[in-house]
ZABA-623379 format. One record per atom (N, C-alpha, C): x, y, z. Coordinates in steps of 0.2 Angstrom, whole numbers, plus 2048, in hexadecimal, padded with zeros to 3 digits. Example, Ala and Ser with C-alpha at 12.3 -4.5 7.8 and 13.67 -1.06 7.14 Angstrom:
BEGIN
8427E4827;83E7EA827;8427F0827;8407F5823;8447FB824;840800827;
REM end
This chain:
BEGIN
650115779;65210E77A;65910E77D;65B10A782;662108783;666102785;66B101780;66F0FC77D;6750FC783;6750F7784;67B0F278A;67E0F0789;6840F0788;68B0EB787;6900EC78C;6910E678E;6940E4795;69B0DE793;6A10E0795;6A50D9793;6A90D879B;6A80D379B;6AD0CF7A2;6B50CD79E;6BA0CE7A1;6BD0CC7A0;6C00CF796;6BE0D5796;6BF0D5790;6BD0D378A;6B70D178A;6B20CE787;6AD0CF789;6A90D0782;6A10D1782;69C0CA784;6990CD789;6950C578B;68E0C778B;68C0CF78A;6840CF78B;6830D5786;67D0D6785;67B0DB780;6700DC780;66F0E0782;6690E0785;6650E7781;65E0E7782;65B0EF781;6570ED785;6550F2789;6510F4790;64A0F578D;64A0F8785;6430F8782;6410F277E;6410EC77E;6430E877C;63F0E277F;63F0E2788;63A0DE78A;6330DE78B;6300D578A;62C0D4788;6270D478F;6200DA792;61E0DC798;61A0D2796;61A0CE79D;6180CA7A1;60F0CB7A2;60A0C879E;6060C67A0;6050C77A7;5FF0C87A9;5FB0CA7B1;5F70C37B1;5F80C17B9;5F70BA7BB;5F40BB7C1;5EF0B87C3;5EB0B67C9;5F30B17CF;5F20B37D4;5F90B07D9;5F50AB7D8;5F80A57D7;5F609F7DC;5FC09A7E0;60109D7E2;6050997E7;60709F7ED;60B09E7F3;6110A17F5;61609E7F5;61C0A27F4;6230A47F5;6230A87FC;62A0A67FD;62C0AB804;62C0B1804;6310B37FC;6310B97FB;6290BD7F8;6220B97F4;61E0BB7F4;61B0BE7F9;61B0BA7FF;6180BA805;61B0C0808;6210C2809;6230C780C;6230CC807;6240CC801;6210D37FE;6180D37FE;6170D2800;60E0D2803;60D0D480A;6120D280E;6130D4815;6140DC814;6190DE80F;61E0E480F;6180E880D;6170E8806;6120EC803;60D0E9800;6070E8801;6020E37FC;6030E87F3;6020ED7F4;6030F07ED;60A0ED7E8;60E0EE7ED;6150EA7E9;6120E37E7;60F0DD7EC;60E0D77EB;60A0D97E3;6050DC7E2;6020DD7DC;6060DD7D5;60A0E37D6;60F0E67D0;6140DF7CF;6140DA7D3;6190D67D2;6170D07D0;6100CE7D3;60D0C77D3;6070C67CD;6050CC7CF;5FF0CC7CB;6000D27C2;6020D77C4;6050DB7BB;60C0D97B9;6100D77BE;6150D27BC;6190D97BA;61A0DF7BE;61C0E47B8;6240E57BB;6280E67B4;62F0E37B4;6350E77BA;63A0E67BC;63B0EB7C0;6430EB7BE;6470EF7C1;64E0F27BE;6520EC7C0;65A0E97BF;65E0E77C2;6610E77C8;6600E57CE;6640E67D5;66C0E47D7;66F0E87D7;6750E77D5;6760E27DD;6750E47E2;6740DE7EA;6710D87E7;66A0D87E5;6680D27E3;66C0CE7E0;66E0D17D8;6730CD7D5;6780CA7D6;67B0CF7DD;6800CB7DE;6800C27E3;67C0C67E7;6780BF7EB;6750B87E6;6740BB7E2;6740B47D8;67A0B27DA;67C0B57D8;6830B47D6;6870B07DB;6880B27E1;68A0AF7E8;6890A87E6;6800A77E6;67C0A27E9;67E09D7E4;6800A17DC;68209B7D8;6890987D9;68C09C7DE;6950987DE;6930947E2;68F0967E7;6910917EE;68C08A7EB;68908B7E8;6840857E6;6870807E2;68C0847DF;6910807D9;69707F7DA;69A0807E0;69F07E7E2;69F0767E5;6970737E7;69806C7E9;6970677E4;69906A7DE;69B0667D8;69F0647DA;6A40667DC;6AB0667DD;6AF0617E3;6B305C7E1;6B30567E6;6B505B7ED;6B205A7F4;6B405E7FB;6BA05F7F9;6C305B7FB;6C70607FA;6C80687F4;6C40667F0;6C706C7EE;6C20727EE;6BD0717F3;6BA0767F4;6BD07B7F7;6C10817F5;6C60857F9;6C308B7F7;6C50917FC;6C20967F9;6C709B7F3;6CB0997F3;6CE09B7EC;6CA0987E7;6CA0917E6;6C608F7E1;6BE0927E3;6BA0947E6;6B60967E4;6B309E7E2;6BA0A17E4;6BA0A97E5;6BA0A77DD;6BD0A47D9;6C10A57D1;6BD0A27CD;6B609E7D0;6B009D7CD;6AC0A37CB;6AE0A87CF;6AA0AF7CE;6A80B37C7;6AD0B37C4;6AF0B87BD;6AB0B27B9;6AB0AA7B9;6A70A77B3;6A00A87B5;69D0A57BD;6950A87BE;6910AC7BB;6970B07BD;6920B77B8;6930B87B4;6970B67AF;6960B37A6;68F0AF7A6;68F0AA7AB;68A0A77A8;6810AA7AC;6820AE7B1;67D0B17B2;6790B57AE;6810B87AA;67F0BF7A6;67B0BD79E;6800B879E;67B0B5796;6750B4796;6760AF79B;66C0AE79B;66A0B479E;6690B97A1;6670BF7A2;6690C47A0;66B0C679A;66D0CD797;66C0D479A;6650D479C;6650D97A0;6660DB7A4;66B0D87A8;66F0D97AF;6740DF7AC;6770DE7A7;67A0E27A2;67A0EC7A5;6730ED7A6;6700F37A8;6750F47AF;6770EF7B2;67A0F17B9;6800F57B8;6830F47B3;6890F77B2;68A0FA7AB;6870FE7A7;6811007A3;6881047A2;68810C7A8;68C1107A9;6941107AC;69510A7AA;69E1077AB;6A21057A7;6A310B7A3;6A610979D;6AE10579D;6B21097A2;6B81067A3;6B80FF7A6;6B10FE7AB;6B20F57AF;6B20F57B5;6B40FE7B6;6B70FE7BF;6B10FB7C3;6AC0FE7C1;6A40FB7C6;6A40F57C8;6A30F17C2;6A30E87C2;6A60E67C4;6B00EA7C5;6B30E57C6;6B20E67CF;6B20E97D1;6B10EC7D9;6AA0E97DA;6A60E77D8;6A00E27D7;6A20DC7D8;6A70DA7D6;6A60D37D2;6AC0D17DC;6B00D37DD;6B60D57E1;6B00D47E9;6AC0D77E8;6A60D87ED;6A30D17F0;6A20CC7EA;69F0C67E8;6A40C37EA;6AB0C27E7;6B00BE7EC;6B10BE7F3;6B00C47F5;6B20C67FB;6AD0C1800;6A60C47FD;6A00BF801;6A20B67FF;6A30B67FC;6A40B07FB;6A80AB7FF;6AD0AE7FD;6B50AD803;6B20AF80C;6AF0B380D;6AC0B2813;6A90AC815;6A30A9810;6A00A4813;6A409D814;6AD09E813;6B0099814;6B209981C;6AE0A1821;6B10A2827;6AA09F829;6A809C828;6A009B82C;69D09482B;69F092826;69F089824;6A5086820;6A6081823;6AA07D81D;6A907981A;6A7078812;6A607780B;6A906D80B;6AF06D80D;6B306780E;6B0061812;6AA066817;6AA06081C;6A106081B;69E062815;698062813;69605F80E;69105B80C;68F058806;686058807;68405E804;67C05F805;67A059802;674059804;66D055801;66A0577FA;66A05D7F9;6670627F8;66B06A7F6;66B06C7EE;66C0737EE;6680757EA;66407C7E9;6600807E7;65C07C7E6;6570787EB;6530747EB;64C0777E8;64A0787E3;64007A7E2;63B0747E8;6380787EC;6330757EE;62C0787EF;6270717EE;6200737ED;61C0707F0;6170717F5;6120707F8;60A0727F8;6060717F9;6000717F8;5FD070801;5F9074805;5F807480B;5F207080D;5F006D80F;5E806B810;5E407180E;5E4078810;5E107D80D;5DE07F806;5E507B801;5E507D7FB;5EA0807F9;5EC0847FD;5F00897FD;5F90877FB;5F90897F5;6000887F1;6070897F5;60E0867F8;6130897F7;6180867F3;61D08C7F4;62008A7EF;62708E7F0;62E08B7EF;6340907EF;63908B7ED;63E08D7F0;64708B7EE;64A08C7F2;64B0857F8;6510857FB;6590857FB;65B08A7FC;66308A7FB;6690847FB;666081801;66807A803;667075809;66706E807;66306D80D;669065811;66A067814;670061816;66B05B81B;66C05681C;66B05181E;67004D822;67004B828;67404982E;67404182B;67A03E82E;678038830;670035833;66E035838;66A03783E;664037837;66503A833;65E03C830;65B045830;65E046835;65C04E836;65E055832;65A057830;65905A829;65C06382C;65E066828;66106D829;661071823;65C077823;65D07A81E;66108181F;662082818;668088819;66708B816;667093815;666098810;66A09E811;66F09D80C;6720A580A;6700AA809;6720B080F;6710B680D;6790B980C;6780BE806;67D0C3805;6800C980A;6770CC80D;6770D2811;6790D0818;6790D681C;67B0D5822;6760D1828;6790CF82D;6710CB831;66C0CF836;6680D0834;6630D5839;6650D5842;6620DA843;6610DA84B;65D0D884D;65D0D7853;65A0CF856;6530CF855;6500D8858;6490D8859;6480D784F;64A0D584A;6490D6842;6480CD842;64B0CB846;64C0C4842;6450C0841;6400C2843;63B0BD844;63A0BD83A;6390C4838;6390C5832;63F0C082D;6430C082F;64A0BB82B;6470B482C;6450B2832;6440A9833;63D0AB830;6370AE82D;6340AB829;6340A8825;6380A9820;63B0A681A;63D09E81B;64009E822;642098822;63E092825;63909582A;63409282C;62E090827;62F091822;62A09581C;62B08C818;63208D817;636086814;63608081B;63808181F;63307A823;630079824;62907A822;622079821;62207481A;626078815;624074810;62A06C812;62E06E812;633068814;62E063818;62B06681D;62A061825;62305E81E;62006381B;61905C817;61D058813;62105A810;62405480A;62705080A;62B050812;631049814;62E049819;62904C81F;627048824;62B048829;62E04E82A;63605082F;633058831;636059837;635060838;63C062837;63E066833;646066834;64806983B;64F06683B;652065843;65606D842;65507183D;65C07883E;65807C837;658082837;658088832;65F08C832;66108C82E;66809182F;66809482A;66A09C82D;66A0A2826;6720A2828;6750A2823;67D0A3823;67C0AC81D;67F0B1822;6800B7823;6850BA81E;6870B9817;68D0BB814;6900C4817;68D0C7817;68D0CE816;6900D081C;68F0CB822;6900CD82A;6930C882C;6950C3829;6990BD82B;6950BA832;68E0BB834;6890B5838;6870B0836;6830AC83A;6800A6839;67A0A683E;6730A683A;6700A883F;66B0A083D;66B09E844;667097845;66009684C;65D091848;65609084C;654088848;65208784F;64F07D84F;64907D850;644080849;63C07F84C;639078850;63507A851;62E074854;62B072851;62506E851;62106F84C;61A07484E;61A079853;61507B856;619081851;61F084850;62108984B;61D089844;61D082841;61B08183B;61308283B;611081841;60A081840;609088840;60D08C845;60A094846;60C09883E;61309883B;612096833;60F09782E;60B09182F;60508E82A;5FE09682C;5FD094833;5F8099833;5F909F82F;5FF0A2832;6030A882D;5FF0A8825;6030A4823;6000A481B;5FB0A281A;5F509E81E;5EF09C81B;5EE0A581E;5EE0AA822;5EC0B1821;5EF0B781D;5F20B481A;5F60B8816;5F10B680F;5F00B080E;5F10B0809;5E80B0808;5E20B280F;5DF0B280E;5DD0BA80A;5E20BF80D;5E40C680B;5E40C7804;5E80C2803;5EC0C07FC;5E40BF7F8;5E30BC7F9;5D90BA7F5;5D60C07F5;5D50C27FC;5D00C87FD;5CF0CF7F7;5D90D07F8;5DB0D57F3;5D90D47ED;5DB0CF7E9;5DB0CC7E3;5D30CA7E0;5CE0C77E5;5C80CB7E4;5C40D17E2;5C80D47E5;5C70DE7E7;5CA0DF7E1;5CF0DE7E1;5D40E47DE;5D60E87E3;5D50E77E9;5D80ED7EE;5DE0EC7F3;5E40EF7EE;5EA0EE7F0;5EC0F47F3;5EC0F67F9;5F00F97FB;5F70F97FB;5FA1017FB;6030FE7FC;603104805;607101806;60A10080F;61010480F;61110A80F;61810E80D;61C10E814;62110B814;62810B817;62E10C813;63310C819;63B10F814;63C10D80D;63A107810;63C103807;638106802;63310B804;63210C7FC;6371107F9;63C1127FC;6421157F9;6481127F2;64410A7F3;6471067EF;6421037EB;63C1067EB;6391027E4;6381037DF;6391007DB;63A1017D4;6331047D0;62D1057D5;6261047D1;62410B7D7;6271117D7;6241167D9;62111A7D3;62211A7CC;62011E7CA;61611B7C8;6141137CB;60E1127CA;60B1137D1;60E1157D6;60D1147DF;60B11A7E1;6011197E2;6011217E5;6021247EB;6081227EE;60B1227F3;6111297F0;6121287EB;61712D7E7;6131307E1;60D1307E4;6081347DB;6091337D6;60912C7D5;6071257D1;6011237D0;6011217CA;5FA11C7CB;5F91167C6;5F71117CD;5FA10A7C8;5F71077C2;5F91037BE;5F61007B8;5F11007BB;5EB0FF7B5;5E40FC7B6;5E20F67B8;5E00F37BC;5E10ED7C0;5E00E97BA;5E40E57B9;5E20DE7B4;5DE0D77B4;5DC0D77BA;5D90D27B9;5D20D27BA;5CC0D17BB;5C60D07BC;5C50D07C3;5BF0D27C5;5BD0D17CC;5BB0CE7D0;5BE0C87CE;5BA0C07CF;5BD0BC7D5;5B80B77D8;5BC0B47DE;5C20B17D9;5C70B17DE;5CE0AD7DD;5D20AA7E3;5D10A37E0;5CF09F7E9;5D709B7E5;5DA0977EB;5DF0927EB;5DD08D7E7;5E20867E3;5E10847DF;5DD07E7E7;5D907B7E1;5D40757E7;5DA0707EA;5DB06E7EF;5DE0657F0;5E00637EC;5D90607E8;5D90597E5;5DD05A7E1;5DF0617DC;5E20617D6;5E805D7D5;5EC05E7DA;5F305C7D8;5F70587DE;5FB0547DE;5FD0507E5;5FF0547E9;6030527EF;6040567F4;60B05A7F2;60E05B7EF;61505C7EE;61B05A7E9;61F0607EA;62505C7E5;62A05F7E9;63105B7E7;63705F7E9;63C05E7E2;63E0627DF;6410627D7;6460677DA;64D0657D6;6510697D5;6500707D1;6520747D5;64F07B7D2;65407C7CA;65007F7C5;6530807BF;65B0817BF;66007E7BE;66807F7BD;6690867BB;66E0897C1;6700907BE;6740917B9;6740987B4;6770977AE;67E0957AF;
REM end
């Protein structure tokens, strides 16, 4: 067993045992996410271990910090425009992740092996620095979103579920809609980006059924690399989109019938946390848990066309 105690600030804020959590029931998919969707693209076996055995995986010190980011910049438009400054928002930092860490103790594990602090605090230094950057790419003063951490939910003519959280979604006088998504990492090169504007196209599809707009702009704002990577779909983008997922997600079926998930080995298996069940690395994975039964999309009729709900409050 091993026990985590972590203090910010000279105080204890987390306390965790890694032996301790409770493994997640195994679930038949029945929506997409972007991030589903492209861990399906990446490796169908990954989609499995994540979607369907649900099985746990370590803390990502990148990922976390991108939490962390997305919770300042999100909570910063509490704050009346003038005093949205990046001092005030670098100094938001140190409380965040008090409040990240409480409601997830097991981030604790990131810095597990820092007994003096030095790690976190060069972590934490890392997170303001991105943050203070995004004050060089947009300004906060002269913005008042529609929209932040927006959940939204769709149901396709198909049957077929989506479903995700957009970061923010601003709204013109004019009426024309802009969505915007923070990344922490650096901005791909150019032949990469079709894979980035998925995500985004992914989310004006659902926008364009629930408000009846194609939105007029996508923009990925680049913390890591100080860019701004922007695109104005059509509605012939959303429909090529749509096909997308109605084949993916027919894969997504096919598999899930079978049980036949292949995994797709590329560099990133250098980073997954589930090679010791991946025959890819002389693994072998849990015993499939679920039956081998058709597993079709939820019908139409079941449920209205959609929601948009504020996504659950960060700690």
């Amino acid at each position: 067993m091993v026990c985590v105690r972590l203090s910010v600030a000279g105080r204890r804020v987390g306390v965790m045992s890694t032996s301790e959590r409770v493994p997640m029931e195994p679930r038949a998919p029945m929506s997409l996410s972007p991030s589903r969707a492209s861990d399906f693209m990446q490796c169908p076996l990954l989609y499995r271990f994540r979607v369907i055995d649900r099985l746990p995986e370590k803390p990502s010190a990148a990922a976390t910090r991108g939490t962390l980011v997305h919770a300042v910049l999100e909570r910063l438009f509490d704050d009346p425009a003038a005093e949205r400054t990046a001092p005030r928002a670098k100094a938001m930092v140190p409380g965040q992740w008090e409040r990240l860490l409480a409601s997830k103790p097991e981030l604790g594990e990131l810095f597990a092996e820092d007994p003096d602090g030095e790690r976190l605090a060069g972590w934490l230094v890392e997170a303001e620095r991105l943050v203070e950057r995004w004050f060089t790419l947009e300004d906060p003063t002269r913005l008042e979103p529609a929209e932040r951490e927006l959940f939204v939910e769709t149901e396709l003519d198909s049957g077929l579920r989506l479903r995700g959280v957009i970061d923010r979604i601003d709204v013109a006088p004019s009426g024309d809609v802009r969505i915007v998504d923070y990344k922490t990492g650096k901005a791909p090169r150019p032949e990469y980006r079709d894979g980035a504007l998925f995500q985004m196209t992914f989310y004006a599809l659902v926008v364009r059924r629930l408000k009846g707009v194609v939105p007029r702009r996508l923009q990925l704002v680049y913390l890591g690399s100080g860019e701004v990577l922007t695109y104005d779909p059509v509605e012939a983008d959303l429909l090529r989109v749509e096909r997308k997922l109605l084949a993916l997600w027919e894969a997504i079926r096919l598999a899930t019938e079978t049980g036949d998930w292949r995994p797709r080995p590329t560099k990133l298996c250098g980073w997954c946390d589930h090679q010791a069940v991946c025959p890819e690395f002389g693994g072998t994975p849990p015993v499939y848990p679920l039956e081998i039964v058709s597993v079709r999309p939820p019908e139409s009729g079941e449920s209205g066309q959609g929601r948009m709900d504020p996504a659950p409050p960060a700690p």
